[in-house]
N, C-alpha and C positions, 0 to 999 in steps of 0.2 A: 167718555170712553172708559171702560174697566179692565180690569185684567185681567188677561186668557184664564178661562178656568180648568184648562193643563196645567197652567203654571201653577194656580195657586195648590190644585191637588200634587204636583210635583213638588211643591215645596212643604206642603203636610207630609207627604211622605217619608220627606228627607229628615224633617224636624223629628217625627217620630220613631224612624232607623235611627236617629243620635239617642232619642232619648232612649229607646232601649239598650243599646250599645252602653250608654252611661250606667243604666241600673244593671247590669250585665256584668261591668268593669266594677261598678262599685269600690268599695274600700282599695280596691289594688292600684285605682290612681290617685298621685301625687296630688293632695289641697288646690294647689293652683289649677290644676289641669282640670280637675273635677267642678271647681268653681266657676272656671270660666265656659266647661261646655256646658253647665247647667246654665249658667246665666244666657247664652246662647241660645237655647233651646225652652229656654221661657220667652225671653224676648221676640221672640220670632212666634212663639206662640201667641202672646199678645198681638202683634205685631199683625198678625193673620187674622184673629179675631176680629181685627179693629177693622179688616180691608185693607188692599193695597191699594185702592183708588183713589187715594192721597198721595201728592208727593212730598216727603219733609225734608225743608232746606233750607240749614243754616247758616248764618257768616260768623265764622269765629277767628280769633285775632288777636294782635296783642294790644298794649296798652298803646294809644297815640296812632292806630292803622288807622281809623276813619270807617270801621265796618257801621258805626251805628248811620253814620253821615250817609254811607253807603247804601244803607239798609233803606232811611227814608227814603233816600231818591231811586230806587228800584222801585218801593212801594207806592211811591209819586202820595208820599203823605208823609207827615213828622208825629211820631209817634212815638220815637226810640230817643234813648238821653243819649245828648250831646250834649257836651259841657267842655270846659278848660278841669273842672273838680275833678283829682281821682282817688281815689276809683267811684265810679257812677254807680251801681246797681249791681248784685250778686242776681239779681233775678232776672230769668229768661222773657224776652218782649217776642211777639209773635203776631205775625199781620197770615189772616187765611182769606183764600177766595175760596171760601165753601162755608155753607151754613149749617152745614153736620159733623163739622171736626171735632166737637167741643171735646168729646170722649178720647180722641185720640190725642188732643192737648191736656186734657187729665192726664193720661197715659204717659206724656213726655212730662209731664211737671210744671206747666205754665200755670201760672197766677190767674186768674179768672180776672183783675184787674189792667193785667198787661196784655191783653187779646184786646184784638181789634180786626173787624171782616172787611174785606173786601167784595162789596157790593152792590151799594145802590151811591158810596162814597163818588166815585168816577164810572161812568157809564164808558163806552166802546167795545171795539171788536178784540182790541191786543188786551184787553182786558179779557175776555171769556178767554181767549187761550191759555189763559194761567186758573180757568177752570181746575179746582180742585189742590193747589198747592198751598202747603203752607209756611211758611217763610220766618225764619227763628233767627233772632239779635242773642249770640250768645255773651256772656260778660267775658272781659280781658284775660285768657288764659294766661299771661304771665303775672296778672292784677299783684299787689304788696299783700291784699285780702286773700287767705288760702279759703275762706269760702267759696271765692270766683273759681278758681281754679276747681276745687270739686262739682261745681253746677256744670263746667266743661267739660269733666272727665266722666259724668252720667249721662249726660246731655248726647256727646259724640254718638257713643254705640248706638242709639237708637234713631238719628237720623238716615235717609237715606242717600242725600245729595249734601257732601258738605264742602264748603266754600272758603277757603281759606283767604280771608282779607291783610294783607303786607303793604307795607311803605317801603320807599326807597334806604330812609336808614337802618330798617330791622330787618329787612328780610334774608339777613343771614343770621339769625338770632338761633346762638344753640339750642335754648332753652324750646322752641318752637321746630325746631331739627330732630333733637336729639329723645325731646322728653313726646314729640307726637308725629310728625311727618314718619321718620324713620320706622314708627309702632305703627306704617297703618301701609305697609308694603302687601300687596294683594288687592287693595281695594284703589285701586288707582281710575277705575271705571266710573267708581262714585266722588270723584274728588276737583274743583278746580281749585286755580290758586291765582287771585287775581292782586294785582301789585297797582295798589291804588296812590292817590296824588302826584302822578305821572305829569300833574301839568308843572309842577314845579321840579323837576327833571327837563337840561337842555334839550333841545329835538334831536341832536346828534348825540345825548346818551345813550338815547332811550331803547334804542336797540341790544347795545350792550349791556344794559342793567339785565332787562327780560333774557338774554342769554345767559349771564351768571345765575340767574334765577332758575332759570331751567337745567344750567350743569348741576348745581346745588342739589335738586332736586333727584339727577341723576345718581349723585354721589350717595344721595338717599336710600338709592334704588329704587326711585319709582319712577316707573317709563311710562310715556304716554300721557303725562298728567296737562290737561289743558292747561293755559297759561295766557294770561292777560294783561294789560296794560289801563288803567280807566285812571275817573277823577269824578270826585262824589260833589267836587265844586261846581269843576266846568260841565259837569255830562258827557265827558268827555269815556266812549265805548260803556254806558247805560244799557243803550238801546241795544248791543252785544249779547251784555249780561242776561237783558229779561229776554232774548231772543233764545240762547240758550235754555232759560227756564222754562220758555212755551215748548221746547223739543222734550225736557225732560219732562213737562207735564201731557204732551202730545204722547209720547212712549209709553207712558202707563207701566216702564218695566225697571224703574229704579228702585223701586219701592219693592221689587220682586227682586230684585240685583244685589239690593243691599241685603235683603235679610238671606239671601244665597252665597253672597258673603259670608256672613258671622255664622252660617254654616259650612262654607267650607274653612274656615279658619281651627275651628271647634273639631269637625272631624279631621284634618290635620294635627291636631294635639293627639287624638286620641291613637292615630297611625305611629306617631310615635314614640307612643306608650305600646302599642304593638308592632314594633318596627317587621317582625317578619315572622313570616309561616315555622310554625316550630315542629322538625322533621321526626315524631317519638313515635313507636308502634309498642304497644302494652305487652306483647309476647315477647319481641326479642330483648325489651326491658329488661322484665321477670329474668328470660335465661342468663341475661348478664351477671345479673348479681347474685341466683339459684346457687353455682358452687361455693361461692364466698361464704352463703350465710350454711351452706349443709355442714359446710368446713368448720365453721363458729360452732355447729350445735354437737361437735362430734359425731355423727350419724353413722358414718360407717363403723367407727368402733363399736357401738351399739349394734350393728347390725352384725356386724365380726362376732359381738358378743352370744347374740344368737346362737349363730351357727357352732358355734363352738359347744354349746350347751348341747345343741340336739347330737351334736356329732361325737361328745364325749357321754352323754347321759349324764348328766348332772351340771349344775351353771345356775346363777341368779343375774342376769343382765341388768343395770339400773341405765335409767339415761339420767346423765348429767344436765344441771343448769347451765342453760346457753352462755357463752363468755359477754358478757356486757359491753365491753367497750369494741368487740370483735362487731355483735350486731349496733351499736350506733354509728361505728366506722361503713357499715354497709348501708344504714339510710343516708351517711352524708356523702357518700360514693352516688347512691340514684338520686339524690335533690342538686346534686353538681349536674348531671349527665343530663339531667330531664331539665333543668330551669335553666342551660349555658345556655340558651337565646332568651332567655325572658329577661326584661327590665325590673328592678328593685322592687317594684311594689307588686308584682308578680312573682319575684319570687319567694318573698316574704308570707304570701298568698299561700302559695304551692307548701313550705316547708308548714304553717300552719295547719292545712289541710290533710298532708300527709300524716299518719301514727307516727309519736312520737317515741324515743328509745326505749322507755321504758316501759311501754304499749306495747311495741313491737317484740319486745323479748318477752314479753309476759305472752302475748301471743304465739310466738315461735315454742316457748318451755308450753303452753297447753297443746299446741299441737302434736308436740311431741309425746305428749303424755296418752296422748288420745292411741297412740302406734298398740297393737299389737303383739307383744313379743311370744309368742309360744315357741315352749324348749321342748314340749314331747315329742319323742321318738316315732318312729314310723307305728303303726299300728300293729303290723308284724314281728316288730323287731322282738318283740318276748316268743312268740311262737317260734320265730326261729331260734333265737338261741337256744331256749331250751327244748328244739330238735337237735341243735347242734352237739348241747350235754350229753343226749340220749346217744348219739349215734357215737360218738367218741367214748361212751360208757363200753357201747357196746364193742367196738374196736376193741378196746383194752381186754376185755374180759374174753374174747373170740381169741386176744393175741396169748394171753395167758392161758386160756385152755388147750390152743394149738402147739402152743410150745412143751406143757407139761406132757401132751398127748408125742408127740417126736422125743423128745429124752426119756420116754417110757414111764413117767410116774405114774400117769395115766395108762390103760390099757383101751386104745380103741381102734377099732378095725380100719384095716387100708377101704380107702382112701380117704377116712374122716378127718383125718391130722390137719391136711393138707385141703379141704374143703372148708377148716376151721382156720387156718391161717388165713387164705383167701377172702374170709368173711370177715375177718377183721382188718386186712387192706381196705375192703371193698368199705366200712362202717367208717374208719378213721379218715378216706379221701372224701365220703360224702358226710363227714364233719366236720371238715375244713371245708368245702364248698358251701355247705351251710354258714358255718362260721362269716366267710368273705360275702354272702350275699346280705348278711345280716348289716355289714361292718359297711355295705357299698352303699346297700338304702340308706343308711342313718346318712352317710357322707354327702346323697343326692338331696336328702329330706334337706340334709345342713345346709346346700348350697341355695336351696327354692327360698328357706325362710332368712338366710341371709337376704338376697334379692329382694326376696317381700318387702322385708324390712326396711330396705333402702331405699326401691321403690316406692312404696306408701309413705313414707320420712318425706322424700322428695316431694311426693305433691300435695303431701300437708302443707310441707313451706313454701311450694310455689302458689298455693292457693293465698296461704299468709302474706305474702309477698303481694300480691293482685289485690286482694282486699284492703288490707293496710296501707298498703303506698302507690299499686299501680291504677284501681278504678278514682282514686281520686286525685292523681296525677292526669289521668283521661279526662274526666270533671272537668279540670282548673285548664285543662288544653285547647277544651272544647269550647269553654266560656272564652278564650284568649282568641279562639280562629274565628269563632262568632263577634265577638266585638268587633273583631277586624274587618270580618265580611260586611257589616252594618255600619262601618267608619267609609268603606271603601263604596259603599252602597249610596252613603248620604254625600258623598264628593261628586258623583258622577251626575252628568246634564246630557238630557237628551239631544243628542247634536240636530233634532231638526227645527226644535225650536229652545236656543240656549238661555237659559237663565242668566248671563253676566251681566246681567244691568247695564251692557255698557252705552255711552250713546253716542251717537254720530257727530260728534262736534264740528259747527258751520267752520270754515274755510273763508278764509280772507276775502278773497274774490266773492264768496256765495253773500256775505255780511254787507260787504264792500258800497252796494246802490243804495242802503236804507241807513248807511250809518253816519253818523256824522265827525266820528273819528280821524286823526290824520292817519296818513300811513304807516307813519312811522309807530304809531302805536297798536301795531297790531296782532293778530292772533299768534300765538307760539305755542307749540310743544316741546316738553321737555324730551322727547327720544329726538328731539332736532330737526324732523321734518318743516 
């Protein structure tokens, strides 16, 4: 039997949403973080490649468990070192009941001399059940040899059923607590933990060891982890063991379970690295920090300056270079405001991304330069005035003839006097109305190109503003809800048919008629059921 192929396209998907998520995040995540979801997301690539219509399951252990002992007698063949010598072997031994693994024991690292099938060796029925598994003697994870220990720690990730083989003296050993049980919290679906030479264990221990065993366990925090009692001498819960195997090789979904694992562990890392939806809009951005930086560039003065020009006729307005340390205080005002939800390598990201201060000023001082400033007068303003001259010319000259004409120096007939005074009221009120209209346009001209001025200033620098720090602030936000959406993407399992690998482990009673186990050595869980 093979593996649904929903699941396997639901797990290419998944792998694929990491992997664009990862080249997406890029340099913004942490070495660790980055390394392990790549590794992640290759492994499972392979891993896919190869099919999941294998199961891989390994006994690993410490030094003196009995996993290799263990191992033959599951295999019902000797083929794995046992010895009193330690340490035995850094290299992986591996028994398969399939005649197509080879590639996928490439894949994990076996020696082409440490293989051996399972095939035409023992014939039966409980033998084709284990159709398709492949069964790994891993070396002594706490070996003196730090080679063993490396072959363990590559070895692990890429199985999909792993077995953890204990004695009654070690199986509180930190060293197997602290440095791996505790590192593999999540995957407790794929894990048993069986507590071998149980027969030299009183009958009235043996109960209570398998319970400290499973508190331990707990204390781990891992719930649910099968739990066993065997002897690799007596045979004592074997036939347990390889029953559980034919379930996990019957399911076909470990092998899908586990690499759904190391994906969701992977998009867990990357979650986070994006711990949450970052609430920024690129407008009210901009307005936030628009007066700050108008205020840095002097704008209004300039704009003051204007108006002052057209309104007095005469003026040279200059704009000033922007205050330096006014506009770097304003990009580190929007890189606090825009990155206070981002994580370190995010906002390192972002402040990169963004124009830097002396970018920015150089950009705000050309913006500025780009303004505008016209100080000409209304168009009018000469015509009127010198209507204005005229007409007060003529007042005065209407006022001096009127007047010469009443004192009599002048001789001229009634009622000219007094029709010439008249004419010079009337010429000097409509040279002062002149005058004031001249005096009001330049004042309205002054008030428009102030405004202009301040106006256009304004959405030069809020244009500056947008370009320089707000669309690649949008960028770096966009890339951040995206990884997130494609971390949250590659977590999620179609609840009708779930990906957790996990498997139904037999029950004491279900085991009970075929086994030849005492009672007292029997199945546990560590949630304590």
């Amino acid at each position: 039997m093979t593996e649904s192929p929903s699941h396997d396209a639901t797990l290419r998907a998944r792998t694929e949403d990491l992997a664009q998520a990862l080249e997406i995040a890029g340099p913004r995540l942490d070495d660790a973080t980055s390394q392990r979801v790549s590794g992640a997301v290759d492994g499972v690539r392979e891993r896919l490649a190869l099919g999941v219509d294998h199961t891989v399951v390994a006994f690993a252990g410490g030094t003196g468990s009995g996993k290799s002992s263990l191992f033959n007698k599951v295999s019902r063949l000797s083929f794995a070192d046992v010895g009193v010598k330690r340490p035995t072997t850094a290299r992986v031994t591996a028994c398969s009941w399939s005649d197509d693994a080879e590639a996928l024991l490439d894949w994990v690292g076996v020696d082409r001399e440490r293989r051996i099938t399972q095939g035409g060796e023992l014939d039966g029925e409980d033998e084709e059940k284990l159709a398709g598994l492949v069964l790994l003697d891993l070396p002594d994870h706490d070996s003196v040899e730090p080679a063993h220990r490396e072959v363990v720690d590559r070895v692990l990730p890429l199985v999909d059923l792993l077995v953890w083989v204990v004695d009654p003296q070690k199986y509180a050993d930190d060293a197997l607590h602290s440095g791996y049980l505790r590192e593999s919290v999540g995957s407790e679906s794929s894990m048993v933990v069986l507590l071998n030479q149980v027969d030299t264990v009183p009958d009235a221990q043996r109960e209570n060891l398998l319970a400290d065993l499973a508190r331990l366990l707990e204390d781990d925090g891992l719930t649910g982890v099968y739990v066993q009692g065997v002897s690799a001498k007596t045979g004592e819960g074997i036939d347990r063991v390889r029953g559980l195997l034919e379930e996990a090789c019957a399911r076909r979904s470990v092998a899908a379970g586990r690499a759904a694992a190391e994906l969701d562990a992977a998009a867990r890392l990357l979650l986070a690295q994006t711990p949450a939806e970052v609430p920024w809009q690129m407008g009210p951005a901009v307005e936030r920090e628009l007066d700050a930086l108008v205020a840095a560039t002097g704008l209004h003065a300039v704009a003051s300056q204007v108006g002052n020009a057209v309104r007095n006729g005469y003026g040279r307005p200059e704009v000033p270079p922007p205050d330096r340390d006014a506009v770097a205080l304003s990009r580190a005002r929007w890189l606090t405001r825009a990155g206070a939800s981002l994580r370190p390598g995010w906002q390192r990201s972002l402040a990169s991304s963004v124009a830097g201060a002396d970018q920015l000023r150089t950009s705000v001082a050309g913006a500025l330069r780009g303004l505008a400033l016209d100080t000409r007068g209304p168009s009018a303003a000469r015509a009127l005035r010198r209507t204005a001259w005229v007409l007060g010319a003529v007042a005065v000259v209407a006022a001096v003839v009127g007047l010469l004409a009443v004192t009599g120096v002048l001789d001229l007939a009634s009622p000219w006097p007094v029709v010439v005074l008249a004419l010079a009221g009337v010429a000097a009120v409509a040279a002062v109305v002149v005058a004031f209209a001249g005096t009001a346009s330049r004042r309205t001209l002054a008030r428009k190109r102030e405004q202009a001025v301040a106006s256009a200033g304004r959405a030069a620098l809020e244009r500056v503003l947008a370009e320089g720090l707000g669309e690649p602030t949008q960028k770096l936000l966009h890339d951040h809800r995206r990884v997130r959406e494609l971390a949250q993407a590659a977590t999620e399992l179609p609840t009708s048919q779930p990906l957790t690998g996990s498997l139904r482990l037999p029950t004491g009673s279900e085991l009970a008629p075929s086994s030849t186990a005492t009672p007292k050595a029997g199945v546990h869980r560590a949630s304590g059921d």
